[in-house]
N, C-alpha and C positions, 0 to 999 in steps of 0.2 A: 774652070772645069775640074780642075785638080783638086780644089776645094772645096767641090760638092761633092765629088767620089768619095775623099776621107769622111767628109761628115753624115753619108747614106751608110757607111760603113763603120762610124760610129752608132748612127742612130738605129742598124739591123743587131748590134752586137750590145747595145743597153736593152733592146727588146728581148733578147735571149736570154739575157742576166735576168729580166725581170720576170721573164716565164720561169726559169730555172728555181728561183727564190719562192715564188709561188707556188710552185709543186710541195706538195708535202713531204714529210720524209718516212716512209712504209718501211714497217717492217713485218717480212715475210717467216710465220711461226711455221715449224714442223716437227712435233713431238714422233720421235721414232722410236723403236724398243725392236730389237730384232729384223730389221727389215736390209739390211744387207744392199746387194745392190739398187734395187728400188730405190732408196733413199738418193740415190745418185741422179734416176734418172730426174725424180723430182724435183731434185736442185736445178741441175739441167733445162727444165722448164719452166723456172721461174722467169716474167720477162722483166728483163732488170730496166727498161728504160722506164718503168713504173715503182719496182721494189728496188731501194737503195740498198738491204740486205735481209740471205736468206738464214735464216737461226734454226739450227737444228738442235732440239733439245735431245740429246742420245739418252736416254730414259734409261740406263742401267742395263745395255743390251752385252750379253755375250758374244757377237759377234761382231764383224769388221762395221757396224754400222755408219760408227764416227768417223772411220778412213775415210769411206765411200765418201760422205758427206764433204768432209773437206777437200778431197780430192777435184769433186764436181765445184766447188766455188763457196762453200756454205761456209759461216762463220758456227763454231761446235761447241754445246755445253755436254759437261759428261757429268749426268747425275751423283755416278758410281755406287747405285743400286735401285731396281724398280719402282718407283716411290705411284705413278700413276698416270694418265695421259693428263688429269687436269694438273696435277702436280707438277708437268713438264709443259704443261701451257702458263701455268702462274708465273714459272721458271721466266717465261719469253715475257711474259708482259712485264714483269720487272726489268726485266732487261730492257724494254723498250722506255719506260719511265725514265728509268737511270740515263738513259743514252740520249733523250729528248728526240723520240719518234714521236709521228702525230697519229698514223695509223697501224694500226694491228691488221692481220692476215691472217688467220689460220689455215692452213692445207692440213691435208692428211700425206703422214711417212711412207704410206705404203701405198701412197698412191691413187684412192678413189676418186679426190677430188684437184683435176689437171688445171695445172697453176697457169696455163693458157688464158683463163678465164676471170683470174685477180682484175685486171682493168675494168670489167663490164660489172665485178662484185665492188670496188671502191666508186667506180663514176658518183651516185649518191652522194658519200660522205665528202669527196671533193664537191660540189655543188653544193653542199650545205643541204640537202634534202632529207641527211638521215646522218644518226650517229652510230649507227646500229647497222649494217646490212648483213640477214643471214641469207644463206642460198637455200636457194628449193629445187627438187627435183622436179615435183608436182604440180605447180603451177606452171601455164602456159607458157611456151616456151624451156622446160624444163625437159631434162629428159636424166633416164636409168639408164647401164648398161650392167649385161651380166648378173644381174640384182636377184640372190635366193629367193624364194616364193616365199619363205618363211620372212626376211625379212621383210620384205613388200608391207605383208600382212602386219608384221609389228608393227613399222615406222605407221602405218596409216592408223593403224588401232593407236598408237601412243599420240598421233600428232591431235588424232578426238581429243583424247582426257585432258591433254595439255591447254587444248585449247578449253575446254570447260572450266581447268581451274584457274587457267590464267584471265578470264572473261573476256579474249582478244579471241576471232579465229586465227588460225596460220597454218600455212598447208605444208609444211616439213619440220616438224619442232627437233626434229634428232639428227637432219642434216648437219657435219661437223664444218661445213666450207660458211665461215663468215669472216664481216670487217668490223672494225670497230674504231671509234675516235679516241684514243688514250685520254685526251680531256673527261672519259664517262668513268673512271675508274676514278677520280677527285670526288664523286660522290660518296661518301663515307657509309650510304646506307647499302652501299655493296659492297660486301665483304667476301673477296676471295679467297682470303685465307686462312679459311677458317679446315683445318686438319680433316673434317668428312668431306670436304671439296676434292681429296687428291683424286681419285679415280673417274670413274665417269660420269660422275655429278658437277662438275663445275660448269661444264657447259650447258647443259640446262639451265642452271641455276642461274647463270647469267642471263638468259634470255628472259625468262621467266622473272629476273627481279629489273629488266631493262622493262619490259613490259607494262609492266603494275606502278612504278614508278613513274612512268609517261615520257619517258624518255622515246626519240625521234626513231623508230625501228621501222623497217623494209625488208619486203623479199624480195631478191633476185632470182629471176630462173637462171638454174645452170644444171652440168651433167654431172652423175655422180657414176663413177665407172669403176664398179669390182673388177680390179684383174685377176686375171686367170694365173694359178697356181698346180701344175699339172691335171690341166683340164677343168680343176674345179675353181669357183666363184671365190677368193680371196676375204675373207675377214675375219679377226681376232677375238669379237665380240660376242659372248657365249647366250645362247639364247636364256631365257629367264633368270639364269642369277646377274648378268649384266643387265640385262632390261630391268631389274628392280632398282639398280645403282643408275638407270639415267631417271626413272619414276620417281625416287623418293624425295628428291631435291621440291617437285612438283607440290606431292602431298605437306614434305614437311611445312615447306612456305605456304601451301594454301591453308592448312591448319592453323599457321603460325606456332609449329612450334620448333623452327627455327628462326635466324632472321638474313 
């Protein structure tokens, strides 16, 4: 009898290795610039028995951003000047290359997109169903909170165009919450780092060159939640000179006159 306990107790403890080894190894991105506490609580909510670690990229902030960060559990790049949000997402995915993660997470620093929600945005890319998963607000199962009327009106005017020149529809092209396979960044015809990617172009761009490419893309519905900043709807995103910088990523590539 003794010798079937040890070996049920062998044979529960190679099945846990074997889960363990199979799991992927996530790495959870958060480009933050200024966001101060916030950034804390969002480490805070990362669920780590999914992300092995959470990477704040400190985008050149003047304030405590980095502390918070680290404080809450987060491993900390400090840019040591504003270079741009995609500029401090390329920052993570190198990071993840170099370090041999398999998948990418983006969140948002300040918060919109609650890192609760990472499990239900990877399931996909674990299953092999997709290399690619962005979130949507807008699809079934999706939801806004707090969300300016102005914005509303962009995101859904932009996710048209996007979809006309990407020739795919997709119902939130500007949602910032997605996953990604590191194995899709071995394709040489995506180039992130190309110097007009730092700012708010990179993340389009990538959608937009996963897309056209044929590469395994998905929506997930999830909630995108502006916090409240003494009473008003929280975002850093300046209406039409920013919306031009997540637009021209779109036009340049459908043009081709970038690549």
């Amino acid at each position: 009898m003794a010798y079937r306990a040890e070996e049920s107790i062998r044979q529960v403890g190679a099945a846990a290795q074997a889960r363990a080894k199979a799991r992927p190894r996530v790495l959870c991105i958060a480009p933050a610039w200024n966001e101060g506490e916030r950034i804390a609580r969002v480490v805070s909510a990362v669920p780590r028995d999914v992300v092995k670690t959470t990477l704040v990229v400190d985008d050149g902030s003047t304030d405590d951003t980095g502390a918070h960060a680290e404080a809450a559990g987060a491993e900390v790049i400090r840019t040591g000047a504003n270079r741009g949000v995609g500029a401090a997402i390329r920052s993570g995915i190198d990071y993840a290359i170099e370090h041999g993660y398999e998948i990418v997470v983006v969140v948002s620093g300040g918060g919109k997109t609650p890192p609760e929600q990472i499990p239900r945005l990877i399931e996909p890319l674990i299953k092999g169903e997709a290399e690619f998963a962005q979130g949507s607000r807008y699809m079934e199962g999706g939801e806004f909170k707090r969300m300016p009327l102005v914005r509303r009106l962009g995101t859904r005017a932009y996710t048209l165009l996007f979809s006309l020149f990407a020739g795919r529809r997709v119902t939130d092209a500007s949602s910032g919450f997605r996953a990604i396979k590191v194995s899709l960044f071995e394709d040489e015809r995506i180039d992130l780092w190309q110097d007009w990617l730092d700012r708010y172009e990179l993340e389009p761009y990538l959608l937009f060159k996963a897309l056209k490419l044929g590469h395994k893309v998905i929506e997930v519905p999830v909630t995108i939640e502006y916090p409240e900043t003494d009473g008003i709807a929280y975002t850093k995103m300046r209406a039409i000179v920013d919306w031009w910088k997540i637009f021209r990523p779109v036009v340049f590539l459908g043009l081709r006159l970038k690549r």
